[in-house]
Structure formats: structure tokens, C-alpha cells
Chimera marker file (.cmm) of the C-alpha trace (Angstrom):
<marker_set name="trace">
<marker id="1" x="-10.139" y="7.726" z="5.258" r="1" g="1" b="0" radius="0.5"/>
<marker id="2" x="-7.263" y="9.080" z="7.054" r="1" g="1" b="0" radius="0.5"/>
<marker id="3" x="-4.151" y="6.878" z="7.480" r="1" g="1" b="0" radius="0.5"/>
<marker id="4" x="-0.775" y="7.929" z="9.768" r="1" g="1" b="0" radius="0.5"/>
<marker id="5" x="1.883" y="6.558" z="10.103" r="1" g="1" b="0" radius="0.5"/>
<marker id="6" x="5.762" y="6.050" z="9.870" r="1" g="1" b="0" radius="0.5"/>
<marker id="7" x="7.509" y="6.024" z="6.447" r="1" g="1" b="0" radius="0.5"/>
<marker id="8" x="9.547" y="3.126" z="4.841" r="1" g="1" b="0" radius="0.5"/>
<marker id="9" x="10.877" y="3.799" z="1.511" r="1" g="1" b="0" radius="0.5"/>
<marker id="10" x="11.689" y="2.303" z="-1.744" r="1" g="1" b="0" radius="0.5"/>
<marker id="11" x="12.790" y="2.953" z="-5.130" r="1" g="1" b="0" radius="0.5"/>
<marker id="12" x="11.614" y="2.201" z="-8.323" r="1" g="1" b="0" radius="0.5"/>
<marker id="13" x="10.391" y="-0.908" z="-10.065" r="1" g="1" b="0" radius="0.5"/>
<marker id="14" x="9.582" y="-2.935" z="-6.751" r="1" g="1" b="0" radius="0.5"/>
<marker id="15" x="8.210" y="-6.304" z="-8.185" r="1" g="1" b="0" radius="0.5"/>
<marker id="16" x="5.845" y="-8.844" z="-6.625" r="1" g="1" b="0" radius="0.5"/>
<marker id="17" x="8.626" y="-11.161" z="-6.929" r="1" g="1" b="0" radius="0.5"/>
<marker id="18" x="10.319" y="-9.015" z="-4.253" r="1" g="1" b="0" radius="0.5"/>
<marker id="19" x="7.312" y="-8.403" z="-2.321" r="1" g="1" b="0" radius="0.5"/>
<marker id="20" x="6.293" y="-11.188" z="-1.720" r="1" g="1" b="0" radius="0.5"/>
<marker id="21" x="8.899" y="-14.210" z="-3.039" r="1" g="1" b="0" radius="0.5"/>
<marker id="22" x="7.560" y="-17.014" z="-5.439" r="1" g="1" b="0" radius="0.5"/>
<marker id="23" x="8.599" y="-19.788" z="-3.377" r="1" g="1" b="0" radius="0.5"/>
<marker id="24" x="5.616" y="-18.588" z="-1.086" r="1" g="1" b="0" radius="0.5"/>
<marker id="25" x="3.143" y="-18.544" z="-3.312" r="1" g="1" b="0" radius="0.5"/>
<marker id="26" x="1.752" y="-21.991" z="-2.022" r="1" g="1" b="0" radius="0.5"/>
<marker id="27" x="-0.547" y="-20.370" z="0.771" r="1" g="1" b="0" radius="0.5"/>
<marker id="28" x="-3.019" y="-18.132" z="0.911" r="1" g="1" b="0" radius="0.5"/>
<marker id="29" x="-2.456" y="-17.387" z="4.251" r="1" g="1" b="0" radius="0.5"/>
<marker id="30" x="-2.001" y="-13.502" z="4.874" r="1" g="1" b="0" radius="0.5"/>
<marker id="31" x="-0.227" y="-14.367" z="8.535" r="1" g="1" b="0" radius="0.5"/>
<marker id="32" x="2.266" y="-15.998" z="6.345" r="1" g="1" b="0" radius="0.5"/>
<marker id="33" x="2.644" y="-13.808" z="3.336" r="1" g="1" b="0" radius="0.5"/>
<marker id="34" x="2.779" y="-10.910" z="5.678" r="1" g="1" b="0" radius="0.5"/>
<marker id="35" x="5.795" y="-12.993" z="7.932" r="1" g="1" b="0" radius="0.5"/>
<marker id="36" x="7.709" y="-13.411" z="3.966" r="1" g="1" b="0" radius="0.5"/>
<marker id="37" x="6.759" y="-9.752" z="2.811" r="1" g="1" b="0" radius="0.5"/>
<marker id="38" x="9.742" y="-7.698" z="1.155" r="1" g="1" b="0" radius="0.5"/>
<marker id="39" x="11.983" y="-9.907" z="2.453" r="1" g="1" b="0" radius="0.5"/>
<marker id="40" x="14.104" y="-10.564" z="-0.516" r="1" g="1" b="0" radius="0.5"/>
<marker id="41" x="14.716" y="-6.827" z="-0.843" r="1" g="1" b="0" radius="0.5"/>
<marker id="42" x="14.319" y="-5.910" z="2.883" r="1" g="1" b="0" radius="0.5"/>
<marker id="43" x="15.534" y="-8.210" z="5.530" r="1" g="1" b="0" radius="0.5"/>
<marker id="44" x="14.506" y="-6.105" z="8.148" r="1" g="1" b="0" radius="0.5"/>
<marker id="45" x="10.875" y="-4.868" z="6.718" r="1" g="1" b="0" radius="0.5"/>
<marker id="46" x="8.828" y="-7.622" z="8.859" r="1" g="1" b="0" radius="0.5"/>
<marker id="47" x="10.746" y="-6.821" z="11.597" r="1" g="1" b="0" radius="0.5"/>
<marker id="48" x="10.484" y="-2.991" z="11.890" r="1" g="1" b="0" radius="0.5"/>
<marker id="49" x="7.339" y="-2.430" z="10.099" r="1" g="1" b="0" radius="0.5"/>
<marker id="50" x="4.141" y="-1.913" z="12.765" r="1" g="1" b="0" radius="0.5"/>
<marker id="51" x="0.334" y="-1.602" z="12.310" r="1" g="1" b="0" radius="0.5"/>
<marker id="52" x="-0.307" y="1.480" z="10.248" r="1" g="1" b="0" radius="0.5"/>
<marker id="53" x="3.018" y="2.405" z="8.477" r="1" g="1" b="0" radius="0.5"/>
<marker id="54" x="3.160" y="3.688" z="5.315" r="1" g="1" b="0" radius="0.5"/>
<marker id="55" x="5.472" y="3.130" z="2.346" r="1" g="1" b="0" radius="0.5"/>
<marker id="56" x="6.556" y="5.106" z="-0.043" r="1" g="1" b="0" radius="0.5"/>
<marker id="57" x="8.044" y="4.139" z="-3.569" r="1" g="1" b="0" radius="0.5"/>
<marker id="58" x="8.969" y="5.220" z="-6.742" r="1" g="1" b="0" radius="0.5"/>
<marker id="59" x="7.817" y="4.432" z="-10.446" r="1" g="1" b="0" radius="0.5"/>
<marker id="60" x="6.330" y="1.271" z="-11.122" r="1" g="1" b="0" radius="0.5"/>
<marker id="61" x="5.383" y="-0.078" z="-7.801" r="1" g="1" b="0" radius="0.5"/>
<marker id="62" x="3.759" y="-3.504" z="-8.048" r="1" g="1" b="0" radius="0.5"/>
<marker id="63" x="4.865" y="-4.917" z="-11.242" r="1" g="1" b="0" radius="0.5"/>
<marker id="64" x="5.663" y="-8.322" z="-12.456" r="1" g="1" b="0" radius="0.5"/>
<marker id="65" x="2.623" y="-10.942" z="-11.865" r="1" g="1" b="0" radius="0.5"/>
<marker id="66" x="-0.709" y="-9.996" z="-11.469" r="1" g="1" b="0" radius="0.5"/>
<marker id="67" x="-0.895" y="-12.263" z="-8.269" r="1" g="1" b="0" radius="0.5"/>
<marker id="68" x="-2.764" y="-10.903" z="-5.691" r="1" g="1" b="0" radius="0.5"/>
<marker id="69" x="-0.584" y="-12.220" z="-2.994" r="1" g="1" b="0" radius="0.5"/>
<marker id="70" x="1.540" y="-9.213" z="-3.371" r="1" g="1" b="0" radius="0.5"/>
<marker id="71" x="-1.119" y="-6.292" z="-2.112" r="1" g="1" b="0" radius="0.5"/>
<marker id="72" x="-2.128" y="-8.525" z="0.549" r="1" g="1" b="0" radius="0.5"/>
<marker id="73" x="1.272" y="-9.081" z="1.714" r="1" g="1" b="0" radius="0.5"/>
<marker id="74" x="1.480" y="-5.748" z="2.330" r="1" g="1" b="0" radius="0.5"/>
<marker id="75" x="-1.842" y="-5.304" z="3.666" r="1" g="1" b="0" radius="0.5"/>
<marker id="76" x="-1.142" y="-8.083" z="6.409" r="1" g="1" b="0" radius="0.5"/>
<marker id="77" x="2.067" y="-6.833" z="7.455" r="1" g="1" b="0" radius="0.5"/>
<marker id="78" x="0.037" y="-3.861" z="8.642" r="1" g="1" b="0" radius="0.5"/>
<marker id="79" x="0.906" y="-1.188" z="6.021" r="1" g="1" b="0" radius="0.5"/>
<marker id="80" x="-1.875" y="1.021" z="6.054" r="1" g="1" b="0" radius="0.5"/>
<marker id="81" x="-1.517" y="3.084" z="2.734" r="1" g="1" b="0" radius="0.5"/>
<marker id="82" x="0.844" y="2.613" z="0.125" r="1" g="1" b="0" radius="0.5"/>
<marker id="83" x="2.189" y="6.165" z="-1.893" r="1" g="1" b="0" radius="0.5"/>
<marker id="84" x="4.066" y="6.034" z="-5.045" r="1" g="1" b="0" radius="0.5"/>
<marker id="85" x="4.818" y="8.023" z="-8.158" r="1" g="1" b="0" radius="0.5"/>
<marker id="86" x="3.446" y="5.119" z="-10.107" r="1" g="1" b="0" radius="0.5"/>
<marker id="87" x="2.372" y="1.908" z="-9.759" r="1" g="1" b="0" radius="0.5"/>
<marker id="88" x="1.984" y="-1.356" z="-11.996" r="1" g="1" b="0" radius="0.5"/>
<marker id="89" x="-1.989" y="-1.595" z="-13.738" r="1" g="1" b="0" radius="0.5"/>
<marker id="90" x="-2.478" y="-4.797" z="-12.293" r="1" g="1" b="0" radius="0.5"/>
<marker id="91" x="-1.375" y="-4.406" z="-9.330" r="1" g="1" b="0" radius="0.5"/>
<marker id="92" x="-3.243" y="-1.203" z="-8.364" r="1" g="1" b="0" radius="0.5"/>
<marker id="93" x="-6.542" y="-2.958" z="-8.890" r="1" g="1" b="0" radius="0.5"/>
<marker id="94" x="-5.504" y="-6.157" z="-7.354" r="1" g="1" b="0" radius="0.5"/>
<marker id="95" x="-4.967" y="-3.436" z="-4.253" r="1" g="1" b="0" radius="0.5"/>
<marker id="96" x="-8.084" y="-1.432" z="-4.255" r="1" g="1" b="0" radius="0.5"/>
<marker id="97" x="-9.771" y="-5.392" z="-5.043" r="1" g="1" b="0" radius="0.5"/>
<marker id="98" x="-8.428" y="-6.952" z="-1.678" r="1" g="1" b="0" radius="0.5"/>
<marker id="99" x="-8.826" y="-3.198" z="0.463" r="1" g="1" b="0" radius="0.5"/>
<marker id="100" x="-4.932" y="-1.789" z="0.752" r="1" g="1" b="0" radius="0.5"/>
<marker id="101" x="-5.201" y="1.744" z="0.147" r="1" g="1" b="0" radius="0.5"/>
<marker id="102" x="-2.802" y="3.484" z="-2.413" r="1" g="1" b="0" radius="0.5"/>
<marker id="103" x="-1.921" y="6.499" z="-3.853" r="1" g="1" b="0" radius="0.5"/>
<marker id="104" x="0.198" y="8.034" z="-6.735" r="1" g="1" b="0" radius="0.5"/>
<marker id="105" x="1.902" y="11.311" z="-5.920" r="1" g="1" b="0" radius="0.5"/>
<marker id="106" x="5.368" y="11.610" z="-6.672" r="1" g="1" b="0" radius="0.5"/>
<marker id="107" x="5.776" y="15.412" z="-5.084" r="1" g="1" b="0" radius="0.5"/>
<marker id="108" x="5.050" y="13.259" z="-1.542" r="1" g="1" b="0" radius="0.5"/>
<marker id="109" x="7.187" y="10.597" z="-2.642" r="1" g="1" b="0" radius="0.5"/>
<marker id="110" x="9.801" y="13.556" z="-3.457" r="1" g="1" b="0" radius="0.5"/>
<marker id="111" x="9.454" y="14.914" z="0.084" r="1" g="1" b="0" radius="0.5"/>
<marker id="112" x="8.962" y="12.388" z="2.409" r="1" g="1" b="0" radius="0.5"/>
<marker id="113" x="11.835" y="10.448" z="3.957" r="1" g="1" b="0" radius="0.5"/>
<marker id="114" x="12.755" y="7.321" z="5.423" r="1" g="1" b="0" radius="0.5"/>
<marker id="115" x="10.696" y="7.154" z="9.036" r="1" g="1" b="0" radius="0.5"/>
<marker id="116" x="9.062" y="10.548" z="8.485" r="1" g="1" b="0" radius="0.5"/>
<marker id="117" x="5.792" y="10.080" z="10.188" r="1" g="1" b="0" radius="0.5"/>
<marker id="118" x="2.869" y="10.507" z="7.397" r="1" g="1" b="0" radius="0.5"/>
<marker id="119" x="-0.733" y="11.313" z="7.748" r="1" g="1" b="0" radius="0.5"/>
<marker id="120" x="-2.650" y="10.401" z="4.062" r="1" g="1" b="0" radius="0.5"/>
<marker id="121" x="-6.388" y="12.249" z="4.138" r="1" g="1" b="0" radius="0.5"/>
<marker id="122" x="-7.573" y="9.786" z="1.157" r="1" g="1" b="0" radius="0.5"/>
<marker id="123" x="-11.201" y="11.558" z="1.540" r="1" g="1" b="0" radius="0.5"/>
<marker id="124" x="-10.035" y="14.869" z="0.380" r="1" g="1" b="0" radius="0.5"/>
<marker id="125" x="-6.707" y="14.722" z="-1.311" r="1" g="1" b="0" radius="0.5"/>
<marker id="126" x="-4.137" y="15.660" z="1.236" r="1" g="1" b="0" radius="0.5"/>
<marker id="127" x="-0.823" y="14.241" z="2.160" r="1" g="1" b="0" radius="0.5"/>
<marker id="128" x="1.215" y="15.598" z="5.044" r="1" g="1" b="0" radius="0.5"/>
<marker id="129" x="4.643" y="15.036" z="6.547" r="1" g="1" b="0" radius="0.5"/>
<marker id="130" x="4.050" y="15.821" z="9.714" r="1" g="1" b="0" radius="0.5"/>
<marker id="131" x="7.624" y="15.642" z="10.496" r="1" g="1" b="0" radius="0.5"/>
<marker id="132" x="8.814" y="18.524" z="8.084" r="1" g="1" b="0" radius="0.5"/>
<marker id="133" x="5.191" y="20.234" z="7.822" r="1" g="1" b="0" radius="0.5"/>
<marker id="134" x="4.701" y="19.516" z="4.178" r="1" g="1" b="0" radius="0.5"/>
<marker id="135" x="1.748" y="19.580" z="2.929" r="1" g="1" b="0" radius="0.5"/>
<marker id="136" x="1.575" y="17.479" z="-0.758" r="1" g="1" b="0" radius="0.5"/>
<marker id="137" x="-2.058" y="17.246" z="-3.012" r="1" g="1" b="0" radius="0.5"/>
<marker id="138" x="-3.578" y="14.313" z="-4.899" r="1" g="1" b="0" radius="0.5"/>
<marker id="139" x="-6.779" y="13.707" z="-6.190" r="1" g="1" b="0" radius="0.5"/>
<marker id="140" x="-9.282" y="12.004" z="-3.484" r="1" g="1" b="0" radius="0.5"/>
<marker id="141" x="-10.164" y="8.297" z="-4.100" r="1" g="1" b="0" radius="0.5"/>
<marker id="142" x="-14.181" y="8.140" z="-5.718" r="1" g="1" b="0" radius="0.5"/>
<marker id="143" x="-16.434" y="7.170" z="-3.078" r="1" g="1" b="0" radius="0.5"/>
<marker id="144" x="-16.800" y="3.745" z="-4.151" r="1" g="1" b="0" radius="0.5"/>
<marker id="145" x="-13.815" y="3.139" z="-4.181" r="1" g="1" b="0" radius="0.5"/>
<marker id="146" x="-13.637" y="4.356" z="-0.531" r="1" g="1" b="0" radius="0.5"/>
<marker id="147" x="-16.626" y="1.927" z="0.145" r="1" g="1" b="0" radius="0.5"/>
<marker id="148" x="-14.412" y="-0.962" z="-1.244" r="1" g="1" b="0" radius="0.5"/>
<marker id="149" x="-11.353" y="0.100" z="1.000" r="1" g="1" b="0" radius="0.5"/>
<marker id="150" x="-13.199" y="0.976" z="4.577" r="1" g="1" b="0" radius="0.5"/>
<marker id="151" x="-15.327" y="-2.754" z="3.870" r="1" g="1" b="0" radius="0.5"/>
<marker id="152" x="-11.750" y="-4.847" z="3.601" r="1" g="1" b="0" radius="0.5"/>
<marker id="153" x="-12.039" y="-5.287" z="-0.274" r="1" g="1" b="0" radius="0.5"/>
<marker id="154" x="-14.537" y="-6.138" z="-3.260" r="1" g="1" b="0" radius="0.5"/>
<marker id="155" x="-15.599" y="-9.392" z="-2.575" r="1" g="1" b="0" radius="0.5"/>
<marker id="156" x="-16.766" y="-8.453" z="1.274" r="1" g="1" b="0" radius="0.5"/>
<marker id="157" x="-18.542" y="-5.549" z="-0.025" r="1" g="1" b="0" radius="0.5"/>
<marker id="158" x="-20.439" y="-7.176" z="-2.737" r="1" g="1" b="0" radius="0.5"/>
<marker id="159" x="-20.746" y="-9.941" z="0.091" r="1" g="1" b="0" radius="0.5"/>
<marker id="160" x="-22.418" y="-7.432" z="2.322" r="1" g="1" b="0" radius="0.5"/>
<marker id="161" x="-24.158" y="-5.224" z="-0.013" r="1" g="1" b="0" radius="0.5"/>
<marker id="162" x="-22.257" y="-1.921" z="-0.095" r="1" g="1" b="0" radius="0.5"/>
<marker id="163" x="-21.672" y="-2.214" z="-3.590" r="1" g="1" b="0" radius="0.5"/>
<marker id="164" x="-24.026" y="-3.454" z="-6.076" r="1" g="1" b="0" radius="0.5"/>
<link id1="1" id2="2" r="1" g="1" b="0" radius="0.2"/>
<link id1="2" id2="3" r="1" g="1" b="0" radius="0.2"/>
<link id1="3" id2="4" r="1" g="1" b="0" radius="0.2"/>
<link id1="4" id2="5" r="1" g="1" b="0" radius="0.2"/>
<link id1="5" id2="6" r="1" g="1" b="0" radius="0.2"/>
<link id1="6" id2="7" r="1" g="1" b="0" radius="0.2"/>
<link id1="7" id2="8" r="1" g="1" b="0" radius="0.2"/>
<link id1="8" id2="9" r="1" g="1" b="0" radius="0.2"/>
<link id1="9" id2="10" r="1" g="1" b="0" radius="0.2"/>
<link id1="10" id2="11" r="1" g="1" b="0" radius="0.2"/>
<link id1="11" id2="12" r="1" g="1" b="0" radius="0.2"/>
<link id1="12" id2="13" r="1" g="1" b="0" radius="0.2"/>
<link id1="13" id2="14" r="1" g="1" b="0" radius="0.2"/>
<link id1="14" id2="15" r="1" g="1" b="0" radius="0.2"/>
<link id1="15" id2="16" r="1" g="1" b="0" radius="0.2"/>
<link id1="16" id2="17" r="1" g="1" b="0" radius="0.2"/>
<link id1="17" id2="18" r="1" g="1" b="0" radius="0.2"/>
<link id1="18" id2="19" r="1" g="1" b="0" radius="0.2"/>
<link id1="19" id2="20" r="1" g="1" b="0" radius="0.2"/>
<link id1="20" id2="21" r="1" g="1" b="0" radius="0.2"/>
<link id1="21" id2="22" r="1" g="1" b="0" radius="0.2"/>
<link id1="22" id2="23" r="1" g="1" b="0" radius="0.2"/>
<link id1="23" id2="24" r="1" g="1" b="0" radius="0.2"/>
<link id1="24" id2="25" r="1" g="1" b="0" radius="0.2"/>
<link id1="25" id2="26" r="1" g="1" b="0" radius="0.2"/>
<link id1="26" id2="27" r="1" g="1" b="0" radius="0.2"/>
<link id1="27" id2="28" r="1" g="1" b="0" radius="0.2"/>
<link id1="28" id2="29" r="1" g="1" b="0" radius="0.2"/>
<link id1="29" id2="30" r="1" g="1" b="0" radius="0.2"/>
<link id1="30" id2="31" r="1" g="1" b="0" radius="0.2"/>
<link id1="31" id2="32" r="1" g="1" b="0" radius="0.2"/>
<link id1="32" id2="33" r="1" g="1" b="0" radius="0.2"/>
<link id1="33" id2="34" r="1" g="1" b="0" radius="0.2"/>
<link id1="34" id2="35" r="1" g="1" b="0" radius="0.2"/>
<link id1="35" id2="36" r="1" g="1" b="0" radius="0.2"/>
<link id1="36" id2="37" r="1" g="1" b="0" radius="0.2"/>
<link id1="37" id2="38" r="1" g="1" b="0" radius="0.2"/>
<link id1="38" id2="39" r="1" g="1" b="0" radius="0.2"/>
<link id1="39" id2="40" r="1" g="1" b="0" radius="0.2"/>
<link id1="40" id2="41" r="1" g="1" b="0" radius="0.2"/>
<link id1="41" id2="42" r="1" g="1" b="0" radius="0.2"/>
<link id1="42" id2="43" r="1" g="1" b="0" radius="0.2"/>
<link id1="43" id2="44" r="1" g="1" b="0" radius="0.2"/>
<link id1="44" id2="45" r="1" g="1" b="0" radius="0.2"/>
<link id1="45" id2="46" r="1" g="1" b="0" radius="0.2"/>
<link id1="46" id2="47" r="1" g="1" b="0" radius="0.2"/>
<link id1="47" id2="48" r="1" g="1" b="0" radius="0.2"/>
<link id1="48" id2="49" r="1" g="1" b="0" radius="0.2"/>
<link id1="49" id2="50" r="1" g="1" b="0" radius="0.2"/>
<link id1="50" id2="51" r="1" g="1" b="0" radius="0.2"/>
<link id1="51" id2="52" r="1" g="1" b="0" radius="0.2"/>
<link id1="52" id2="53" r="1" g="1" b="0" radius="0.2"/>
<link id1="53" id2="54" r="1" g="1" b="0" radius="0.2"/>
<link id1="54" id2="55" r="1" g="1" b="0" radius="0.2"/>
<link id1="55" id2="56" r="1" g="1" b="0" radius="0.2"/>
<link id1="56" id2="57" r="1" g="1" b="0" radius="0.2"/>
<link id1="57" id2="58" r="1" g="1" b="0" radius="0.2"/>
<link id1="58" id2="59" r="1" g="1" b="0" radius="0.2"/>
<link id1="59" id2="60" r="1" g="1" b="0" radius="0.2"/>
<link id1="60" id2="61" r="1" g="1" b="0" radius="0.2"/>
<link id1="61" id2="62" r="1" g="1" b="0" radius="0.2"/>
<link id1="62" id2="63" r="1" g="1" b="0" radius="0.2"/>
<link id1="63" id2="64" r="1" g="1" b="0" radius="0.2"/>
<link id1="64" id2="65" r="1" g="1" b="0" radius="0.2"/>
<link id1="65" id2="66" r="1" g="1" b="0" radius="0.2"/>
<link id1="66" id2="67" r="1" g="1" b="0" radius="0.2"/>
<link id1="67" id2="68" r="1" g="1" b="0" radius="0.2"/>
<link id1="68" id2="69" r="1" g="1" b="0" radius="0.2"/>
<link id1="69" id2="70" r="1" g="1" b="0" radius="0.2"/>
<link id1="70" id2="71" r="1" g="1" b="0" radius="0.2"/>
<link id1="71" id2="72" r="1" g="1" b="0" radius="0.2"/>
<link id1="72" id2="73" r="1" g="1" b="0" radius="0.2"/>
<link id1="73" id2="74" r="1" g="1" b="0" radius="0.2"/>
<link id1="74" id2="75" r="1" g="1" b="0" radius="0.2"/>
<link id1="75" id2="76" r="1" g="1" b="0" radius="0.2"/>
<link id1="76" id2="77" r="1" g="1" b="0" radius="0.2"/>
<link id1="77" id2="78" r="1" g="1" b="0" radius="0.2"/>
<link id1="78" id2="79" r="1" g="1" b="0" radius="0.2"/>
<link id1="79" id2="80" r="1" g="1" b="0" radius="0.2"/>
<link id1="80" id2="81" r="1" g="1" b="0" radius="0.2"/>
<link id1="81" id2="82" r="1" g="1" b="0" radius="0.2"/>
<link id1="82" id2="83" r="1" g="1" b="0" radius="0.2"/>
<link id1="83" id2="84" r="1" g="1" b="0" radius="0.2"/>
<link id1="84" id2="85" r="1" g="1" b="0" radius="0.2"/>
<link id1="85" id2="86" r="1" g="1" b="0" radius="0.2"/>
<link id1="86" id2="87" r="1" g="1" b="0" radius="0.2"/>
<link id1="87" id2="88" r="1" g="1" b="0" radius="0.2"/>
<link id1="88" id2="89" r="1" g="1" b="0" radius="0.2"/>
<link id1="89" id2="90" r="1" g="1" b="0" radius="0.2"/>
<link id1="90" id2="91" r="1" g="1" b="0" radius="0.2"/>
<link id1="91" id2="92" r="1" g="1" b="0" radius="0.2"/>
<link id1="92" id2="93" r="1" g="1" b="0" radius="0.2"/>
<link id1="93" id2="94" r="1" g="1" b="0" radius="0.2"/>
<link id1="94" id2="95" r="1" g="1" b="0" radius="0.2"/>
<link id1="95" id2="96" r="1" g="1" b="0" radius="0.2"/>
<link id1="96" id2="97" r="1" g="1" b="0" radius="0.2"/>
<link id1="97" id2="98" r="1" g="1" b="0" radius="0.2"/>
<link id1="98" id2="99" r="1" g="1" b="0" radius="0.2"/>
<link id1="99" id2="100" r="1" g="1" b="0" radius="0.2"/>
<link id1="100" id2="101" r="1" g="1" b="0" radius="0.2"/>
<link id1="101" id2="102" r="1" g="1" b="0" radius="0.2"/>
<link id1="102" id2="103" r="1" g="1" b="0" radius="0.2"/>
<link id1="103" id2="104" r="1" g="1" b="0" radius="0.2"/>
<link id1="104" id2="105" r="1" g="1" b="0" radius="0.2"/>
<link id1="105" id2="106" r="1" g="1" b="0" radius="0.2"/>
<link id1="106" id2="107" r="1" g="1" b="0" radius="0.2"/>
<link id1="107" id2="108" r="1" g="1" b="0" radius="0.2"/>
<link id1="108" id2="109" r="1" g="1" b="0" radius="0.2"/>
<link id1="109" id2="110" r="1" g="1" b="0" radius="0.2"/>
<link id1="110" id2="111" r="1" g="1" b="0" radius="0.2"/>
<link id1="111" id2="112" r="1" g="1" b="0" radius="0.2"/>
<link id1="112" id2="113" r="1" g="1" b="0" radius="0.2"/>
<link id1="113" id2="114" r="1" g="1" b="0" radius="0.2"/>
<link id1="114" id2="115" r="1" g="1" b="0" radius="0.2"/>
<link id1="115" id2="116" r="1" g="1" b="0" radius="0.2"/>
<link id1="116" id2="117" r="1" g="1" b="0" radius="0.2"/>
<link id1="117" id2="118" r="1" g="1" b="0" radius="0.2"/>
<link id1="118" id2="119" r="1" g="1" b="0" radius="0.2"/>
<link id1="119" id2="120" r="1" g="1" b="0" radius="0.2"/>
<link id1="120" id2="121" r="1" g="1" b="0" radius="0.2"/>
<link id1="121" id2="122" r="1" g="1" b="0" radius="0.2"/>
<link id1="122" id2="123" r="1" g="1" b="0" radius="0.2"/>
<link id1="123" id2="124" r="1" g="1" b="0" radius="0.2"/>
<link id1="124" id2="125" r="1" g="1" b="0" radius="0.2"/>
<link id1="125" id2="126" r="1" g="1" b="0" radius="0.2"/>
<link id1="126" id2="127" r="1" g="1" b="0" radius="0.2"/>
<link id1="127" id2="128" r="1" g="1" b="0" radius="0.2"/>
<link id1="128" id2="129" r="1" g="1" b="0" radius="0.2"/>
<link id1="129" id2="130" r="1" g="1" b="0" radius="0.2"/>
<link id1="130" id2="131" r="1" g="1" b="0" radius="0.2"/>
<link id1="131" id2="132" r="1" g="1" b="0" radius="0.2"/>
<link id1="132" id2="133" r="1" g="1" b="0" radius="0.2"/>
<link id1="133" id2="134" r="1" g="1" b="0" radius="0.2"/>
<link id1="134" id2="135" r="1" g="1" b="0" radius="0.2"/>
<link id1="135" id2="136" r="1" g="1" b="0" radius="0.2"/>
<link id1="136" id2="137" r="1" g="1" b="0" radius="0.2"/>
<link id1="137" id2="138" r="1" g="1" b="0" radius="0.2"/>
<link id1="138" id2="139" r="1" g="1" b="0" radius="0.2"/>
<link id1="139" id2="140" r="1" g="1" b="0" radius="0.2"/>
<link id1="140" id2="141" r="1" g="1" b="0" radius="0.2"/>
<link id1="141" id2="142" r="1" g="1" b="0" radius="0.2"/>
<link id1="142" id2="143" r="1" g="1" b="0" radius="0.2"/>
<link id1="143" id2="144" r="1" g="1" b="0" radius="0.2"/>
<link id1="144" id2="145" r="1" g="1" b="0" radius="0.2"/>
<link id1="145" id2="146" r="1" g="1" b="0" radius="0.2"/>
<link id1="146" id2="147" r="1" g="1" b="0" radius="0.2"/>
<link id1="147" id2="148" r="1" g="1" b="0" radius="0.2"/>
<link id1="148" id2="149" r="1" g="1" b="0" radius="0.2"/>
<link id1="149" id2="150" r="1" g="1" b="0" radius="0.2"/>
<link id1="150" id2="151" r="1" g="1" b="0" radius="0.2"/>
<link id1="151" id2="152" r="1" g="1" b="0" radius="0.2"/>
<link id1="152" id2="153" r="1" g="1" b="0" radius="0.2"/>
<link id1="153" id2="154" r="1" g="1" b="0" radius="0.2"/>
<link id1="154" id2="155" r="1" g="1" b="0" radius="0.2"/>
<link id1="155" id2="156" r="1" g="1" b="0" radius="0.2"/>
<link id1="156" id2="157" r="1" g="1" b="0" radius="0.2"/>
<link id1="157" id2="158" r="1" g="1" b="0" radius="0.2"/>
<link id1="158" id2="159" r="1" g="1" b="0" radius="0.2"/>
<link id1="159" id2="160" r="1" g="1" b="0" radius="0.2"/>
<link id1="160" id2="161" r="1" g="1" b="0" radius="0.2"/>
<link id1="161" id2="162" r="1" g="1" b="0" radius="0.2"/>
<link id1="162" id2="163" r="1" g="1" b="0" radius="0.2"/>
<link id1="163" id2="164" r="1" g="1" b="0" radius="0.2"/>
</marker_set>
């Protein structure tokens, strides 16, 4: 799984109130959540963000609720991969669950910058900014957990029998 793509940043403690508001929470439409995404903390995230960007955070991405509107927020908005030092328990599996890709490394997270463009090599562990040249390590997702991500989530790949 290789994701590339251009950075937008954030700092720590990003909650899934600010992800994705409450007041939204009455569809499950991802077309929707995706149109609503960061927009309490971002105005100009929906409009900016494109198909394959990648953000970046700091500690404690993802907490507050355990709703899984938040991941698939992201996901929908087109945000390929998400990379932070650390990210809320919940919310992590609520990501892998639903198919968003995401990563803790806080050396990338310490070099990358606003609209640095990103490639993220889940498969073997490698994240590079390809507009400074640095090269950052993490460990490489397992392979099921690769299976759940390429198939769009858990319930699709139970649904079509790549994991049993």
C-alpha cells in the first residue's frame, strides 16, 4: 500500500467533535460527513483538501467519542492516509474497521510540513517527504490488516471472504 500525497497539518488532541461536528451526527451519509469534515477547526479543509492528501497530526489524534463517523469523515473527504505521533484507542480501530489507513510516527510528523507532498509505503515501513528528501521509518501494517484496508474495511472483507 503506497499512498502520496499533499500534507495538511494539525496539532495535538484533534477530537471527533472537531472532525466531524455533533450536530451532524444524524446521517450516515459519507458525501455529507465528508462536506462537514474539520470544519469547526478548519474552515477551509473541505475546500482545499483533494483525493489522496495526507494529514499529519500530533498526540492524541481521534479522541473524544468512539463514533465512527469521525474516520469516515476523513476517509470521504479523500484523505488517503492519516500520520500522527499518537492517536486515540478507539479511534484507531474504528479507522483500520471502516479502511482509512493510519500511521503513528512522530519523527515524520516532526519533519513534514504544511503542503509537503508525502509518499507513505505502508507495506514496508517507509515514509518520505518527497519535498525535502526525508526519509522517516515505522513499522509496516500486518498483512491483515492490509487485507482490511485495500478491501474498504472489516465488514466488506468478512462480506467477501478475505478475512475469516
Amino acid at each position: 500500500m503506497k499512498y502520496t500525497g499533499n500534507v495538511i497539518k494539525y496539532g495535538d488532541n484533534i477530537d471527533t467533535d472537531v472532525i466531524i461536528p455533533a450536530r451532524y451526527l444524524n446521517t450516515s451519509d459519507h458525501k455529507e460527513l465528508a462536506s462537514h469534515c474539520m470544519e469547526d477547526l478548519d474552515k477551509t479543509f473541505t475546500s482545499r483538501v483533494q483525493a489522496g492528501d495526507i494529514i499529519t497530526a500530533g498526540f492524541n489524534f481521534g479522541c473524544g467519542s468512539s463514533r465512527e463517523h469521525a474516520p469516515i469523515a476523513i476517509k470521504a473527504s479523500g484523505i488517503s492516509v492519516v500520520i500522527a505521533r499518537s492517536f486515540a484507542r478507539i479511534f484507531y480501530r474504528n479507522s483500520i474497521n471502516i479502511g482509512l489507513a493510519i500511521v503513528e510516527c512522530p519523527e515524520a510528523v516532526d519533519g513534514i510540513s504544511e503542503g509537503d507532498k508525502v509518499e507513505a509505503d505502508l507495506d514496508n515501513g517507509i515514509i518520505r517527504n518527497l519535498t525535502t528528501g526525508a526519509e522517516f521509518k515505522t513499522e509496516p501494517f500486518p498483512e491483515f490488516v492490509q487485507k482490511i484496508i485495500e478491501n474498504g474495511g472489516l465488514i466488506k472483507s468478512i462480506a467477501d471472504g478475505v478475512i475469516k
